[in-house]
Each structure stands twice: as structure tokens, then as C-alpha cells.
mmJSON file of the N, C-alpha and C atoms, coordinates in Angstrom:
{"data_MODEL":{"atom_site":{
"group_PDB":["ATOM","ATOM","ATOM","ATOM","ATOM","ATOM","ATOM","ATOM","ATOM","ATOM","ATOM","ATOM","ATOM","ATOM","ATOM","ATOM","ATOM","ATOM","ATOM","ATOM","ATOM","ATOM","ATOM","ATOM","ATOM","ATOM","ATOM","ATOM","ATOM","ATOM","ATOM","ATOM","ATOM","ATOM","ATOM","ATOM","ATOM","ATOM","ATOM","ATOM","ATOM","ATOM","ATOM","ATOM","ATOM","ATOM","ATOM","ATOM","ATOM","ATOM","ATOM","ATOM","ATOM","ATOM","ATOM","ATOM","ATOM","ATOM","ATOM","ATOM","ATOM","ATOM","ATOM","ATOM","ATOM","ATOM","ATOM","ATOM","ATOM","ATOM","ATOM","ATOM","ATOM","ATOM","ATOM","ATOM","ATOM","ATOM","ATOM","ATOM","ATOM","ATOM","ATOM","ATOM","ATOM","ATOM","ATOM","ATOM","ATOM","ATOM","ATOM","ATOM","ATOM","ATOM","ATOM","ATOM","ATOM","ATOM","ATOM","ATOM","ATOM","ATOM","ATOM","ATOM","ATOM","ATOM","ATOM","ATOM","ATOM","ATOM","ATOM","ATOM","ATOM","ATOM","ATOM","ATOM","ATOM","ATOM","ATOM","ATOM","ATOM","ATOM","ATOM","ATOM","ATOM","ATOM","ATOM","ATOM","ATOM","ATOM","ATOM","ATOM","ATOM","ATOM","ATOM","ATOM","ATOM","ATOM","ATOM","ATOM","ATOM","ATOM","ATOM","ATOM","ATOM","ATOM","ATOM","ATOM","ATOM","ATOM","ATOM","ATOM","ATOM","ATOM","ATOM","ATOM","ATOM","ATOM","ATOM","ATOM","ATOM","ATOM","ATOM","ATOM","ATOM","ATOM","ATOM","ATOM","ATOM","ATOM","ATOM","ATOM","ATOM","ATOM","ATOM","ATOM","ATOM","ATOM","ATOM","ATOM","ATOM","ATOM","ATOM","ATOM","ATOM","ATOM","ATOM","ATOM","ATOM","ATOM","ATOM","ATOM"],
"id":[1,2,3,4,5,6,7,8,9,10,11,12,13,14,15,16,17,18,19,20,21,22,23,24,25,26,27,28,29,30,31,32,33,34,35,36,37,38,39,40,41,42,43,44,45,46,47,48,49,50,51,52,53,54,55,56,57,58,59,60,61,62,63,64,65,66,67,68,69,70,71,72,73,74,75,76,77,78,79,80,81,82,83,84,85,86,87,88,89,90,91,92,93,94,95,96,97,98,99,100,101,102,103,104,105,106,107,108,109,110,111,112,113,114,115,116,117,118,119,120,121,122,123,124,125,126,127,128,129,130,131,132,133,134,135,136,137,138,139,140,141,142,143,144,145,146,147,148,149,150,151,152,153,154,155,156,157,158,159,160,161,162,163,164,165,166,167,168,169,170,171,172,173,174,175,176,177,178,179,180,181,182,183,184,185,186,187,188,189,190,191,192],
"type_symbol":["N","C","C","N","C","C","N","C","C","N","C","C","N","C","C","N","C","C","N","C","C","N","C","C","N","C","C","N","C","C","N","C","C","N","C","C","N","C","C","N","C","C","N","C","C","N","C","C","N","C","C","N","C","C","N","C","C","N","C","C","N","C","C","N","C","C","N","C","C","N","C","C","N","C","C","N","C","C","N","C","C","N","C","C","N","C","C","N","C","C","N","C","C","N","C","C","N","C","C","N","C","C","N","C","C","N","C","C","N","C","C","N","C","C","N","C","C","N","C","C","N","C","C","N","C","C","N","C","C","N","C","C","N","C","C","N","C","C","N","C","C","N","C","C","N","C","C","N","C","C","N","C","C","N","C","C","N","C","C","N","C","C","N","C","C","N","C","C","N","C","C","N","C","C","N","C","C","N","C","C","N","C","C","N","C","C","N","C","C","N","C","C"],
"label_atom_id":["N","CA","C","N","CA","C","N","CA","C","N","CA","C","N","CA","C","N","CA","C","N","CA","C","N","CA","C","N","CA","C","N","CA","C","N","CA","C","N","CA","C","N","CA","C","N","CA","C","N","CA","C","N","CA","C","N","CA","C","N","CA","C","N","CA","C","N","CA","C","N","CA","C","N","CA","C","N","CA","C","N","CA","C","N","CA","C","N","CA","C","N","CA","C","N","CA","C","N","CA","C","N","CA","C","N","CA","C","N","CA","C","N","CA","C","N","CA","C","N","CA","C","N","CA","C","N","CA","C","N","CA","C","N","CA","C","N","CA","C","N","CA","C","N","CA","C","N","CA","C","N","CA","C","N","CA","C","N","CA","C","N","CA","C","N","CA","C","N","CA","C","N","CA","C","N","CA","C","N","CA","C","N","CA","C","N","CA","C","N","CA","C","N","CA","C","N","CA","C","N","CA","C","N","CA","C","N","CA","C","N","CA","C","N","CA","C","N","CA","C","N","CA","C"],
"label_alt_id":[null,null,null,null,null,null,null,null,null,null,null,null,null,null,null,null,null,null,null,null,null,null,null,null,null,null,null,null,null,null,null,null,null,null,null,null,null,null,null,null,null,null,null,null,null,null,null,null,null,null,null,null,null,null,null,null,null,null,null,null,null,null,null,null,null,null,null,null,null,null,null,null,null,null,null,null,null,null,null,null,null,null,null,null,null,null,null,null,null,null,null,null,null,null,null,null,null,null,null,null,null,null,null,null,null,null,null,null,null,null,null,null,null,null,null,null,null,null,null,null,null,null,null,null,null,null,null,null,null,null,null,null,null,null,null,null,null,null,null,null,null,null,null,null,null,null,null,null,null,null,null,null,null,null,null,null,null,null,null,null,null,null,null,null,null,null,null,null,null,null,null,null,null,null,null,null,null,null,null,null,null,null,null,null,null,null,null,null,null,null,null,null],
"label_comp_id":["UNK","UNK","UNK","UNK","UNK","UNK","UNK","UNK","UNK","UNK","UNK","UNK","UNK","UNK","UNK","UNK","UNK","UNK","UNK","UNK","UNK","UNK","UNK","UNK","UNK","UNK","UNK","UNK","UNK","UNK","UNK","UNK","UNK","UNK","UNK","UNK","UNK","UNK","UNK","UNK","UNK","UNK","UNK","UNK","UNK","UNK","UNK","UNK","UNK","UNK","UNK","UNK","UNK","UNK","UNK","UNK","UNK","UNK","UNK","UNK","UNK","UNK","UNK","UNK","UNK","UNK","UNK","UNK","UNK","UNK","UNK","UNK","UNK","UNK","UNK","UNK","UNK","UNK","UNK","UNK","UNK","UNK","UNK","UNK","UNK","UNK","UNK","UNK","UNK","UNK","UNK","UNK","UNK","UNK","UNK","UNK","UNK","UNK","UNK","UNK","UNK","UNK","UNK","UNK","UNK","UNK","UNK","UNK","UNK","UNK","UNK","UNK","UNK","UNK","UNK","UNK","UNK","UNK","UNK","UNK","UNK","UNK","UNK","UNK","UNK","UNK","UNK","UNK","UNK","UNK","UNK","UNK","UNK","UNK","UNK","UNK","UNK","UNK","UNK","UNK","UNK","UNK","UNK","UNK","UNK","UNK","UNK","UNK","UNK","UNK","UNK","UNK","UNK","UNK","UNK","UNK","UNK","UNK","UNK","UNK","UNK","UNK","UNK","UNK","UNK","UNK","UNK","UNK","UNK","UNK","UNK","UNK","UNK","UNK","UNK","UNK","UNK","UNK","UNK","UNK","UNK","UNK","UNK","UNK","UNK","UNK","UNK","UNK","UNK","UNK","UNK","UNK"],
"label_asym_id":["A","A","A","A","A","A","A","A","A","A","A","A","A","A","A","A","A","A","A","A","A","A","A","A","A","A","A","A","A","A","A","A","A","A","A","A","A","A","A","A","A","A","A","A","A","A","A","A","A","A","A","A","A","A","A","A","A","A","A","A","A","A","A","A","A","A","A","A","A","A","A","A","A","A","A","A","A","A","A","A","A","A","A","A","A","A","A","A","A","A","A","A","A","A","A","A","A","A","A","A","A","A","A","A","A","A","A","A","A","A","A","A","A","A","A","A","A","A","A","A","A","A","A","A","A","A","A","A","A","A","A","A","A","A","A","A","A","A","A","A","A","A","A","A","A","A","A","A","A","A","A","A","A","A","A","A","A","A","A","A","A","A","A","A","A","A","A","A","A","A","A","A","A","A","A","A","A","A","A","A","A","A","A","A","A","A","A","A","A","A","A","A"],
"label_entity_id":["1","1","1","1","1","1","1","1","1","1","1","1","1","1","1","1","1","1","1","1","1","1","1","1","1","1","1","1","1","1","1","1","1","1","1","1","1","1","1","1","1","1","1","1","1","1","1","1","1","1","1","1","1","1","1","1","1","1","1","1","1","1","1","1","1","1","1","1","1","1","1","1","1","1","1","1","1","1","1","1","1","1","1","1","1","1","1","1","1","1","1","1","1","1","1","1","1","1","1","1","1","1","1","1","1","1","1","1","1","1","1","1","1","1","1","1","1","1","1","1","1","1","1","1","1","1","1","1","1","1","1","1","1","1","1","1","1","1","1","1","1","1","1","1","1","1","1","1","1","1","1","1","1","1","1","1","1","1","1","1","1","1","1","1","1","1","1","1","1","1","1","1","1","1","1","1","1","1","1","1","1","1","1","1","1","1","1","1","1","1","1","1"],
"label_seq_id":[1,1,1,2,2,2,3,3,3,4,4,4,5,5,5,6,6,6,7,7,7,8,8,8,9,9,9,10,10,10,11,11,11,12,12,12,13,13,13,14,14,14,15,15,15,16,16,16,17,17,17,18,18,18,19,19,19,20,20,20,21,21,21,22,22,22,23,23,23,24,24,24,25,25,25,26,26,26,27,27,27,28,28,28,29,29,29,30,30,30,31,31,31,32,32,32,33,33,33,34,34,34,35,35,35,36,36,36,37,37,37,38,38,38,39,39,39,40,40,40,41,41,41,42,42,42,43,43,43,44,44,44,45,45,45,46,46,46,47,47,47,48,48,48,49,49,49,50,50,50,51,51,51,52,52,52,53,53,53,54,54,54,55,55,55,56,56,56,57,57,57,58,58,58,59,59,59,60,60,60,61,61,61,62,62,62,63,63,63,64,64,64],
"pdbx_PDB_ins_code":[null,null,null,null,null,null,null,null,null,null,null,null,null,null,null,null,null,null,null,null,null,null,null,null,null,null,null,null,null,null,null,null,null,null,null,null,null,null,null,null,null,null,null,null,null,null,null,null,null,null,null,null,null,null,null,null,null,null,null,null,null,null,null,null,null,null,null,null,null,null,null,null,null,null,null,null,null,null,null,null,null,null,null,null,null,null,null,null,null,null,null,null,null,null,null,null,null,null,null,null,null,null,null,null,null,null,null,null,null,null,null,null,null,null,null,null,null,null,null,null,null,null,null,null,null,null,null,null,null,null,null,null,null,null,null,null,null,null,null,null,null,null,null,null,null,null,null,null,null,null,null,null,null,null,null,null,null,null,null,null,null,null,null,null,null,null,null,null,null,null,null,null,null,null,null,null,null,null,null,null,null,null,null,null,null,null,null,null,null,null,null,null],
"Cartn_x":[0.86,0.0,0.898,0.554,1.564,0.417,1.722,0.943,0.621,-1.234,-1.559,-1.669,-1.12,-0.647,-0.115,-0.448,0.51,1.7,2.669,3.699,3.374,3.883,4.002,4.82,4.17,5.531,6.245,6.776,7.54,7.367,6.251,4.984,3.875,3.906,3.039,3.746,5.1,5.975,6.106,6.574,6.865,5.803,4.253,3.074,2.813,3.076,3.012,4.016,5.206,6.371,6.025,5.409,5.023,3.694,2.835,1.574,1.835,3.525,3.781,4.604,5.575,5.544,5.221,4.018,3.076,2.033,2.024,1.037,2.032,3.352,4.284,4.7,4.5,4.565,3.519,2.626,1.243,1.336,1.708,1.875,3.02,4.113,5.157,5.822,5.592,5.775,7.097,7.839,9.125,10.264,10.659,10.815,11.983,12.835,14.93,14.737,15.429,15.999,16.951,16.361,17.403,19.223,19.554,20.868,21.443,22.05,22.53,23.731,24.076,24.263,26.04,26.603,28.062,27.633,26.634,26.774,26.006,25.492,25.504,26.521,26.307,27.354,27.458,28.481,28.825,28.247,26.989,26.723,28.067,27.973,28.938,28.867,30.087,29.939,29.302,28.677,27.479,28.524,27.903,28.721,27.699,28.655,27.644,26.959,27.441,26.669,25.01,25.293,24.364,22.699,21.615,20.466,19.349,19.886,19.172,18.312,18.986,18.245,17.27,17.631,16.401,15.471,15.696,14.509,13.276,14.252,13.57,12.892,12.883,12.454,12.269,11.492,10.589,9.15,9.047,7.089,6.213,5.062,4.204,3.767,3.535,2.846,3.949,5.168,6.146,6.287,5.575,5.035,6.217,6.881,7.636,8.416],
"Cartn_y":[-1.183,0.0,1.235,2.231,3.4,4.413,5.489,6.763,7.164,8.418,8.838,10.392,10.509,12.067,13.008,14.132,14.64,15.179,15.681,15.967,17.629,18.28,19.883,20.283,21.15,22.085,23.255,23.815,24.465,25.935,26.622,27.857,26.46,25.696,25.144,24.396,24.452,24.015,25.13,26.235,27.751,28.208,28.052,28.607,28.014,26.361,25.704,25.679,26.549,26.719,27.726,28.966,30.531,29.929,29.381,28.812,28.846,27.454,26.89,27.57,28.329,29.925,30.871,31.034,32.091,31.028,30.093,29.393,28.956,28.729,28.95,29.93,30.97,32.382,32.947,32.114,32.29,32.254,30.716,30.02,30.395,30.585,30.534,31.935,32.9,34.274,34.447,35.447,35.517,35.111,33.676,32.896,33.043,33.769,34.07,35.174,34.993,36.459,37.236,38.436,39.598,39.601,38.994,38.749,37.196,36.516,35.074,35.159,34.186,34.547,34.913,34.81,34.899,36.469,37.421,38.752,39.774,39.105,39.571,39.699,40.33,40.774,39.612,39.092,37.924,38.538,38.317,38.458,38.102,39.416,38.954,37.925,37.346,35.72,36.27,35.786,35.915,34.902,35.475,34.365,33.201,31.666,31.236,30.779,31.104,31.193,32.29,33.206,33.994,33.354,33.257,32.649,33.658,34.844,35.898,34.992,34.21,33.593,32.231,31.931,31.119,31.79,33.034,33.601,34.311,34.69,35.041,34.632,33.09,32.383,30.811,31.034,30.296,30.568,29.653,29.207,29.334,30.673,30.632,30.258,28.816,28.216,27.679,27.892,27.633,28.722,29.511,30.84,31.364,32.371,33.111,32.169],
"Cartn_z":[0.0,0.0,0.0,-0.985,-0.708,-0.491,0.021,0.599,-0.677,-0.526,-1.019,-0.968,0.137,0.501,-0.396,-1.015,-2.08,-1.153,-1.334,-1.138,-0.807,0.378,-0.194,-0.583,-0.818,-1.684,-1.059,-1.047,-0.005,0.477,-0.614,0.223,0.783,1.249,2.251,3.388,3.372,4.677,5.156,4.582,4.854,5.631,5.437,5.885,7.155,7.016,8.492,9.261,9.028,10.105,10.895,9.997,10.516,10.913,10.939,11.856,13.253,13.097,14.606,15.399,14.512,15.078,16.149,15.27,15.642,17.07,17.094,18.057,18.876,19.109,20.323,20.861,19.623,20.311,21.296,20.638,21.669,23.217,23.025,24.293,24.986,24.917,25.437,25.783,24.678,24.497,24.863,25.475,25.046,26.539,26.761,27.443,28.067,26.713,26.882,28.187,28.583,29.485,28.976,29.242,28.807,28.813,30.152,30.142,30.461,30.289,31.116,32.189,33.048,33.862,34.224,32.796,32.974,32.567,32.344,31.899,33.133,33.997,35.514,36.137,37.053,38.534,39.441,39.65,41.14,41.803,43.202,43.846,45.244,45.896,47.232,47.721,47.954,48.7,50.26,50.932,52.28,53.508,54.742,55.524,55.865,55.509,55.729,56.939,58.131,59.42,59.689,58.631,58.21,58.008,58.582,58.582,57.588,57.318,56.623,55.59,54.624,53.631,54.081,55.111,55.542,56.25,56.929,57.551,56.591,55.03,54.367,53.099,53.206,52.878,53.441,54.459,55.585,54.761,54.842,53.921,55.622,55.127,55.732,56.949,56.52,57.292,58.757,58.975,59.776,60.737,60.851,61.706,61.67,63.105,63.495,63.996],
"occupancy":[1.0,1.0,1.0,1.0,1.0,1.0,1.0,1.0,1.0,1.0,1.0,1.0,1.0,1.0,1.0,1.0,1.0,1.0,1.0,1.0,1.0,1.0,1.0,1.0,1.0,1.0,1.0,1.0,1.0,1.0,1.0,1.0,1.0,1.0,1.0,1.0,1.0,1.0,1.0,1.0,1.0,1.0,1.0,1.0,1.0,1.0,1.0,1.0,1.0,1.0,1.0,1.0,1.0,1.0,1.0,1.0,1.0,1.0,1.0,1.0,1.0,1.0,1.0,1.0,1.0,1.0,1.0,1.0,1.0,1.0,1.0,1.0,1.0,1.0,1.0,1.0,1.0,1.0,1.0,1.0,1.0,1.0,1.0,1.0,1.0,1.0,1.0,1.0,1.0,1.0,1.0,1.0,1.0,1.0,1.0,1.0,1.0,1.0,1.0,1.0,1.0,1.0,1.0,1.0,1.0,1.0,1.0,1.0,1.0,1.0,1.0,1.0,1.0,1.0,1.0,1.0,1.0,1.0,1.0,1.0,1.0,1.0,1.0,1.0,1.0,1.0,1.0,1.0,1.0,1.0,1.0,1.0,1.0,1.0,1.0,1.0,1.0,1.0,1.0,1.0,1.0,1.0,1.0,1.0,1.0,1.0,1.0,1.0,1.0,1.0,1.0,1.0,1.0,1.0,1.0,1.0,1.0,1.0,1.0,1.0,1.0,1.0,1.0,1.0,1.0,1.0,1.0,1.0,1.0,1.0,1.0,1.0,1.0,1.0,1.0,1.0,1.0,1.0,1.0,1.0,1.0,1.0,1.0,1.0,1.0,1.0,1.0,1.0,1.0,1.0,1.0,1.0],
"B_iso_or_equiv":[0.0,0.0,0.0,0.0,0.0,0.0,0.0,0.0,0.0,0.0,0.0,0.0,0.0,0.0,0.0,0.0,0.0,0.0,0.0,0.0,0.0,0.0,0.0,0.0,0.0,0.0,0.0,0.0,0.0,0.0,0.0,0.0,0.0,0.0,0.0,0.0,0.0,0.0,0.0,0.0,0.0,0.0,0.0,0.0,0.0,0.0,0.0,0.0,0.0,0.0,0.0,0.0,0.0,0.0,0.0,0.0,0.0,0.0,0.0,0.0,0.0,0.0,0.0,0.0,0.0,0.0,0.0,0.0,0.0,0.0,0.0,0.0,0.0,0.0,0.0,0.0,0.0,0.0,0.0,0.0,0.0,0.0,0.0,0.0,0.0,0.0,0.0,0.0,0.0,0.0,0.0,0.0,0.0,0.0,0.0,0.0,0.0,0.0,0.0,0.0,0.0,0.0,0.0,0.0,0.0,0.0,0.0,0.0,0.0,0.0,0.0,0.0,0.0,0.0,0.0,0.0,0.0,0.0,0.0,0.0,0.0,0.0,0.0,0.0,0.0,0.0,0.0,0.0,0.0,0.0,0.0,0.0,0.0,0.0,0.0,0.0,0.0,0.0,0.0,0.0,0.0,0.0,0.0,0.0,0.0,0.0,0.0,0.0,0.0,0.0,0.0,0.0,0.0,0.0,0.0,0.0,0.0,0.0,0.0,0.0,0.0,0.0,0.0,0.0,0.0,0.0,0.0,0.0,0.0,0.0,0.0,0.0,0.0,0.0,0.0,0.0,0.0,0.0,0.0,0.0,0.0,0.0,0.0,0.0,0.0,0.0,0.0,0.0,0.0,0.0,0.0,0.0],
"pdbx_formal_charge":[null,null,null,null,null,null,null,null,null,null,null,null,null,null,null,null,null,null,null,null,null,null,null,null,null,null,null,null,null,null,null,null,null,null,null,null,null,null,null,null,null,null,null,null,null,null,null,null,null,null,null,null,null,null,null,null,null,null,null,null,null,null,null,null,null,null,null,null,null,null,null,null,null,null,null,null,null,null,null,null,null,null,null,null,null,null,null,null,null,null,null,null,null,null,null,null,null,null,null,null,null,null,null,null,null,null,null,null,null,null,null,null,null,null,null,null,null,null,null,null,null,null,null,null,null,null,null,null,null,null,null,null,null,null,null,null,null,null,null,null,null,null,null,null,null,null,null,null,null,null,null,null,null,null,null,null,null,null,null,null,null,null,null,null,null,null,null,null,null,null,null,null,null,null,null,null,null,null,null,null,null,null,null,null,null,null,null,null,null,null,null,null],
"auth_seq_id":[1,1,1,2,2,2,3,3,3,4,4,4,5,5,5,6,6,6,7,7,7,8,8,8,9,9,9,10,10,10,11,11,11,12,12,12,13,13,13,14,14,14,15,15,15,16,16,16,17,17,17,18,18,18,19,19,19,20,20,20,21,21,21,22,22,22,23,23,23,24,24,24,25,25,25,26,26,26,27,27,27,28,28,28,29,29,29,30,30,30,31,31,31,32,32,32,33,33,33,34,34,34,35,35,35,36,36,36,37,37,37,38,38,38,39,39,39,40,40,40,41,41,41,42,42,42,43,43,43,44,44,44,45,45,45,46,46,46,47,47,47,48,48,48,49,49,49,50,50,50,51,51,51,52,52,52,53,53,53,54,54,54,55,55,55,56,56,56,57,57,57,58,58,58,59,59,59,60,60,60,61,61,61,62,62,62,63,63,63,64,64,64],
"auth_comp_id":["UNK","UNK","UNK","UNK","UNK","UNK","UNK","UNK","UNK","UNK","UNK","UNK","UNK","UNK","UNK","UNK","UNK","UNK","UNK","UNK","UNK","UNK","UNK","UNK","UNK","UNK","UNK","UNK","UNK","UNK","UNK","UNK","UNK","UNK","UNK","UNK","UNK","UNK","UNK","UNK","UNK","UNK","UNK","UNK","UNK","UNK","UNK","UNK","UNK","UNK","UNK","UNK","UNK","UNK","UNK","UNK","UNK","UNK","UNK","UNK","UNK","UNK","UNK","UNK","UNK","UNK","UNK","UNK","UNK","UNK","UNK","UNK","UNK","UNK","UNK","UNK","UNK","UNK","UNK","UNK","UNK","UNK","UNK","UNK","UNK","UNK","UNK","UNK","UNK","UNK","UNK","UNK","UNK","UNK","UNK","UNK","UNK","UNK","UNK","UNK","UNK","UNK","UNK","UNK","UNK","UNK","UNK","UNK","UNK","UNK","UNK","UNK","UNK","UNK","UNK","UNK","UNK","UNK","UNK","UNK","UNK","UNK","UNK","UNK","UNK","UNK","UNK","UNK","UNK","UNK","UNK","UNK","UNK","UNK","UNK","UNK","UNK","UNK","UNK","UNK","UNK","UNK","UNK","UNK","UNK","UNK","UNK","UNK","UNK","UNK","UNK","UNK","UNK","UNK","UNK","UNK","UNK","UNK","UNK","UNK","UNK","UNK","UNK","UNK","UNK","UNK","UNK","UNK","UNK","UNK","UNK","UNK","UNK","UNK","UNK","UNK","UNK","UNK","UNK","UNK","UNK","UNK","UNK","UNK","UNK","UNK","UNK","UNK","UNK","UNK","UNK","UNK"],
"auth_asym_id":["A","A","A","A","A","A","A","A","A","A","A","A","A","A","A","A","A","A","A","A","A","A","A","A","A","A","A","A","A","A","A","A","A","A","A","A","A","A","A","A","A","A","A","A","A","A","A","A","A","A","A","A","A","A","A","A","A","A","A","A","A","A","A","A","A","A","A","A","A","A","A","A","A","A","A","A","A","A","A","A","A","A","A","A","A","A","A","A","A","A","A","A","A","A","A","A","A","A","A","A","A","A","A","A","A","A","A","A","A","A","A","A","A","A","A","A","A","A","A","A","A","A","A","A","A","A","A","A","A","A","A","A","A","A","A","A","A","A","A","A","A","A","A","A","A","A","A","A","A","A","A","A","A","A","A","A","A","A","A","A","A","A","A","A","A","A","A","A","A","A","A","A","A","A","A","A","A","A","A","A","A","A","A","A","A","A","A","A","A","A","A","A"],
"auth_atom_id":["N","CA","C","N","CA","C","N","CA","C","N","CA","C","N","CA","C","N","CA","C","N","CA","C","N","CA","C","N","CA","C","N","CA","C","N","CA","C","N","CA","C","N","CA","C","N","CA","C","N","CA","C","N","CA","C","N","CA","C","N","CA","C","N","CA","C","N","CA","C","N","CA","C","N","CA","C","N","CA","C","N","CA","C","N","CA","C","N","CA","C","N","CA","C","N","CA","C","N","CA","C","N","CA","C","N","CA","C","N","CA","C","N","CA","C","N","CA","C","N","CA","C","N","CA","C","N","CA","C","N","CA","C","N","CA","C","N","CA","C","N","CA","C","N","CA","C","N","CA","C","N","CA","C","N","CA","C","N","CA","C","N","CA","C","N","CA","C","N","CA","C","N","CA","C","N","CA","C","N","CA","C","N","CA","C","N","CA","C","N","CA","C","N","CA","C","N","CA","C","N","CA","C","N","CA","C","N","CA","C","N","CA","C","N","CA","C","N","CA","C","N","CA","C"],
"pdbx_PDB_model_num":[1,1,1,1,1,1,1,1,1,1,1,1,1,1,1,1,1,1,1,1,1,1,1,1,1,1,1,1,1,1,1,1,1,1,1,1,1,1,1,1,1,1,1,1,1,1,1,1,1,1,1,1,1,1,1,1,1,1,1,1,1,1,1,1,1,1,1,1,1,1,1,1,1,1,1,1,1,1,1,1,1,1,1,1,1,1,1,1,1,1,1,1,1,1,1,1,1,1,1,1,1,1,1,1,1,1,1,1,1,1,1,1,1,1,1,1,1,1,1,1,1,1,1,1,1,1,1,1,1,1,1,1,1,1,1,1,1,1,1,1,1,1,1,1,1,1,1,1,1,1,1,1,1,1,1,1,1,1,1,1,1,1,1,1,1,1,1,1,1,1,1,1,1,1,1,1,1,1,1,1,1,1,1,1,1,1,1,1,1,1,1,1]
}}}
């Protein structure tokens, strides 16, 4: 049995690339970040006896 599919032609691959495109652009919209992270600033090394970052990020529900 062979396929009966015609073949496209390549203004109809072209049309369904800019389709899937345009419908991930939808969904996803613009995902990159402005900079990566070798083009940021080193953040200061912190001491690590320092609890600052767990106090300030303690979830809710773990009270005071």
C-alpha cells in the first residue's frame, strides 16, 4: 500500500512553520531572558553562618 498524501511544496511548509511559530509564540511568548548569567554581577559571597536567607524564605505556614 503506498501513501496517497501529495507531497508539499515548499509555500506550504513555509506557511506551516510561521503557523507553529506564531502558536508557540502564543503560548510561550518571550521565554529568553534579557541577560545570562556569565553577563551579571557575582553576587557577594554571604557568611555562611548567616540565617538571613532562611529567615527570608521560611514558607508561611512555619510561623515566626
Amino acid at each position: 500500500m503506498t501513501d496517497q498524501t501529495p507531497e508539499p511544496t515548499g509555500g506550504e511548509d513555509a506557511a506551516r512553520a510561521a503557523a507553529r511559530r506564531r502558536r508557540l509564540a502564543e503560548v510561550f511568548g518571550e521565554v529568553l531572558p534579557d541577560t545570562t548569567t556569565d553577563e551579571r554581577p557575582t553576587p557577594a559571597p554571604t557568611d555562611s553562618s548567616d540565617d538571613s536567607w532562611y529567615q527570608e524564605n521560611r514558607p508561611p505556614h512555619h510561623g515566626t
